[in-house]
N, C-alpha and C positions, 0 to 999 in steps of 0.2 A: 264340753260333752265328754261323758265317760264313754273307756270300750274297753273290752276285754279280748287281752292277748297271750295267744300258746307261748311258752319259753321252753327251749331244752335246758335243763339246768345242769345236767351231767349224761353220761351214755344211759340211755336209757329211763331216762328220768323228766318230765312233765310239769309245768305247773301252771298255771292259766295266773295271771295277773290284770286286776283294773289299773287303767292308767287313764292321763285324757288325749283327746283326741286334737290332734294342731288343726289350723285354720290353713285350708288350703293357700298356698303361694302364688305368684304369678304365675300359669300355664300349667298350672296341677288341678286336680279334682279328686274328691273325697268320694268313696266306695263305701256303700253297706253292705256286706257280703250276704250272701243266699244261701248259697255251699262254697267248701272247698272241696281236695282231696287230699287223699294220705299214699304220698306215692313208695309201691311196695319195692321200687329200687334203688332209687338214688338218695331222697329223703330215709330210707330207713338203712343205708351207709350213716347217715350224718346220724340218726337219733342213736345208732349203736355208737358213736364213736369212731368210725372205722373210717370215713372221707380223711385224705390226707391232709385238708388243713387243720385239721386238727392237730396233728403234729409238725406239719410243713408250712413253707410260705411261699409260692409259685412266683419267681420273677416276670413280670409282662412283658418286659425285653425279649427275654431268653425263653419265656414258659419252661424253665424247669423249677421243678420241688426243691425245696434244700431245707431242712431243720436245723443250718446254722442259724436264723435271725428268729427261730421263735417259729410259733402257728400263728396261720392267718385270722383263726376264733377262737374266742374262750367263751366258757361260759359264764353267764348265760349266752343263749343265743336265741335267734328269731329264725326260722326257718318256713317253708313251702313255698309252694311254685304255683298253683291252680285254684286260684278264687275264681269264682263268679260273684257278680254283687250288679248292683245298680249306683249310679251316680246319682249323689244325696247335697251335694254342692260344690259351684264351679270355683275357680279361682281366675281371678283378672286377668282378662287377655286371652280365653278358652274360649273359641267358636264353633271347633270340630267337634264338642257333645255338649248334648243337654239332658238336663237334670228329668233322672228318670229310663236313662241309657241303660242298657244289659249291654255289659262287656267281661271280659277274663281280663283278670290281670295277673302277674308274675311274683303276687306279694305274698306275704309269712301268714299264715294263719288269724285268725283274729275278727272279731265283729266288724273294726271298719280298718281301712288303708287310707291314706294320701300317698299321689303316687303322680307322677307326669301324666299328663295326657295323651302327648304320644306315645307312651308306654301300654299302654291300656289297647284291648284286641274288641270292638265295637261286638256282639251278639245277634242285632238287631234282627235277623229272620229265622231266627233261631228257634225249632216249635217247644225246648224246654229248657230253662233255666240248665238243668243239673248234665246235657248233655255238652254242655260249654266245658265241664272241668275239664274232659278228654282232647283238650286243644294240645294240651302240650305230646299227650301221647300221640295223637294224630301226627303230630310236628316229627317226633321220633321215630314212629314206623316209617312215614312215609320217605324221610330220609334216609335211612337204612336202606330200602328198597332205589332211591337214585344213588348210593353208594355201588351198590350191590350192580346195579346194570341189568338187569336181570332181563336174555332173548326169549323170544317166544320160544315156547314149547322146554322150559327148563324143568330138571327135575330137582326141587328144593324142599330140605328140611326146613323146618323152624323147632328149636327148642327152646321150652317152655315157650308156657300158654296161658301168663299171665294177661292182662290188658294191652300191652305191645304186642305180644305173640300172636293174641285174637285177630287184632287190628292188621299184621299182616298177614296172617293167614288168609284173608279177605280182601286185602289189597294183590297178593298173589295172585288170586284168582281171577281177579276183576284183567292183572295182567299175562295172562295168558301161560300162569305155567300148567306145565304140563300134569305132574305128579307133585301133590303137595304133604309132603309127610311131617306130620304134625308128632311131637314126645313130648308126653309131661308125664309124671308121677298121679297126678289126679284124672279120675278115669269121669268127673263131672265137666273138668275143662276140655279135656279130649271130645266128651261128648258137645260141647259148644264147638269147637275147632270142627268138627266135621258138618254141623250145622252152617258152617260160615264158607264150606267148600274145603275141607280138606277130604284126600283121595285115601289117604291112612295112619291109623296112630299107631303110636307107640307105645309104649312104658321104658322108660329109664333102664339100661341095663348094659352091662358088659359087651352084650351082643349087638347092639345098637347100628355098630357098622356092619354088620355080618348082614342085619335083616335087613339095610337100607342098597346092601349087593343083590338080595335076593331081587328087592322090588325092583331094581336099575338094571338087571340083567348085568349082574357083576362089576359095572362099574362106579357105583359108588354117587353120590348126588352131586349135581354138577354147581350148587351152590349150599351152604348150612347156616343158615342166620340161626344166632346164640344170642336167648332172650334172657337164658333163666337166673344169669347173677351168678350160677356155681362156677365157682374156680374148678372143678373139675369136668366140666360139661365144656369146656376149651377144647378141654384136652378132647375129650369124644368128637366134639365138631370136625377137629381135625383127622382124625382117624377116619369119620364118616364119609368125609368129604370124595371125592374120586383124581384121579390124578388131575395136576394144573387145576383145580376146581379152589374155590373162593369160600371161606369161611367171613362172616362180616359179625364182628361183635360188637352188636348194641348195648350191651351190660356196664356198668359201671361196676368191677369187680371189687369185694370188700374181706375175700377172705384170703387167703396163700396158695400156691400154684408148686408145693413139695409134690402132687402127683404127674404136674406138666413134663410129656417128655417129647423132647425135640430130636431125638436120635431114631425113632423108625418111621411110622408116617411122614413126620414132617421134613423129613432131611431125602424121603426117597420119593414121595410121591408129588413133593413142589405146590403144597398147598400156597396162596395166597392170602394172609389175615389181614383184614381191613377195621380199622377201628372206625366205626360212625357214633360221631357225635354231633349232635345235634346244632350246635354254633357254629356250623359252615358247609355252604351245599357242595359236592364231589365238584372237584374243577374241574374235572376232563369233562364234565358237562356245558364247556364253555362258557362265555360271558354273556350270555341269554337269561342263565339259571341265576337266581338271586334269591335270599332268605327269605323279603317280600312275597317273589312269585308262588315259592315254597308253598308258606302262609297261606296266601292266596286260594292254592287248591287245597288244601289241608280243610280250610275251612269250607270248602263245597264238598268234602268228602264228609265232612260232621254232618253236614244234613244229610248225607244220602244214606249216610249209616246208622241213623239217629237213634232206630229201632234196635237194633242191633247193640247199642252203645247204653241205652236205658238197662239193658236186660244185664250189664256187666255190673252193675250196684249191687251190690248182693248187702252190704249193712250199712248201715249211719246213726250216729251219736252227735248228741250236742256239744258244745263246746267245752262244757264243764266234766264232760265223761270221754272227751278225746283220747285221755291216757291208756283211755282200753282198748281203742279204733288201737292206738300204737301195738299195746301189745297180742293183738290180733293177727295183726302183722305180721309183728316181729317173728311169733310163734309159726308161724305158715298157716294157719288153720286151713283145713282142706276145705271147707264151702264160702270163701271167700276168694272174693275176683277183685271189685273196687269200694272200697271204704271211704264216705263222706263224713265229714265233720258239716253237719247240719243247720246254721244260725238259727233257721225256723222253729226248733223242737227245743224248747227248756231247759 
């Protein structure tokens, strides 16, 4: 069987290729995808170029970077994280689904996947195919927020208000902070962040911590989740932040930090920056909390936001017009939130 698959073929550069499709293996099953997504952070590091393996090669030992042995990718490459699809056939030895299954899987772009079975994230009560892409961001805010710890009655930024920011913006609420102060540049996403419970927006600006004193009664927010990917909205986070108070950045940064400065805020006022990444839940959450459990609720929080999570689609393109979903992206366009690569549409 043919399928057709996305390739990076250089920064910024696209090509959809027919190839065939392998015969699933023992304990794998074959995926016909529905939708994917085009994620506006981490995936459009890699389509620019700009993920370190591309020049590095992370030891698993040591987990550091080093560009003594080369990059971990060349291209071409296969890239994405967020399919939905359906199971189109099993492979010997698969009891845990059957053909016909709605699940997410973790695979690159493309008509169809072979993939493990237990790899594969089951969908089954799920009331729409396409609000399944948003597994993995679900997985991301809501671990951010067990990073974070976050007591009742917090007073928390979030910047940017892309698809994660939304996502917590809503998950804040539902936990009990207090003052939820929402900044983007886009005064459409602000208006969705306030729809989802935030207390007050922003706009991006110099002033940022001065007006986040005003609302805090001088002292400054007692937590800053940094959504928005800019190397310089670190920097702000930090400044925003109030003394002893916790900046947690979820970003995958892909540009340079010549604006970061570690000599007034952050050397007087004793911020805390926490890096959340998604591959491991906070341990001080003890031996209770597992990736599993994580998942677990991740996925009862998909349905409960479902509605909310449909309305973040703002475009979709077929597969053979993907390259533009990208440069949509890439460009920022202000009336985009989540961009699907479509199977269904031609």
């Amino acid at each position: 069987m043919r399928t057709r698959s996305l390739y990076f073929t250089g920064p910024r550069a696209t090509e959809i290729r027919e190839e065939e499709v392998r015969v699933p293996g023992t304990g794998e099953v074959q995926l016909t995808a529905i939708v994917s997504g085009i994620s506006a952070g981490t995936e459009l590091n890699v389509y620019r170029g700009l993920a370190p393996q591309w020049r590095q090669t992370m030891d698993p030992k040591t987990r550091l970077f080093s560009a003594a042995n080369g990059s971990s990718w060349t291209w071409p490459a296969r890239y994405g994280y967020a399919m939905v699809g359906r199971v189109s056939a099993l492979g010997q030895g698969v009891t845990v689904l059957s053909e016909g299954d709605l699940v997410y899987s973790y695979s690159p772009h493309g008509d169809h996947a072979v993939v493990s079975a237990d790899a594969v994230i089951p969908l089954s009560n799920l009331p729409d195919p396409e609000i399944g892409v948003f597994t993995a961001n679900m997985n991301t805010a809501y671990n951010g927020l067990l990073d974070a710890n976050i007591p009742l009655g917090a007073d928390v930024v979030v910047m940017g208000l892309g698809v994660i920011g939304q996502i917590i913006v809503r998950l804040l609420k539902r936990n009990g902070a207090r003052r939820v102060i929402a900044v983007d540049g886009v005064a459409s996403r602000r208006a969705v962040a306030k729809a989802g419970g935030a207390t007050h927006l922003l706009e991006p600006s110099a002033t940022v911590a001065e007006a986040v004193r005003d609302i805090t009664d001088g002292r400054g927010a007692d937590f800053v989740i940094e959504v928005s990917g800019s190397a310089p909205a670190l920097n702000a986070a930090i400044r925003t932040v109030g003394f002893n108070g916790t900046v947690i950045a979820l970003s995958w940064y892909g540009g340079t930090f010549e604006t970061l400065s570690l000599s007034g805020e952050f050397h007087h006022n004793r911020p805390r920056v926490i890096s959340s990444q998604v591959g491991a839940v906070n341990p001080l959450l003890g031996p209770l909390w597992s990736m599993g459990r994580r998942s677990e609720i991740a996925q009862e929080f998909l349905r409960e936001y479902a509605s909310d999570l449909k309305g973040f689609v703002t475009h979709r393109f077929p597969i053979v017009k993907a390259g533009d979903g990208y440069e949509l992206v890439d460009n920022n366009a202000a009336d985009i939130m989540q961009v699907l690569i479509d199977y269904r549409m031609n």
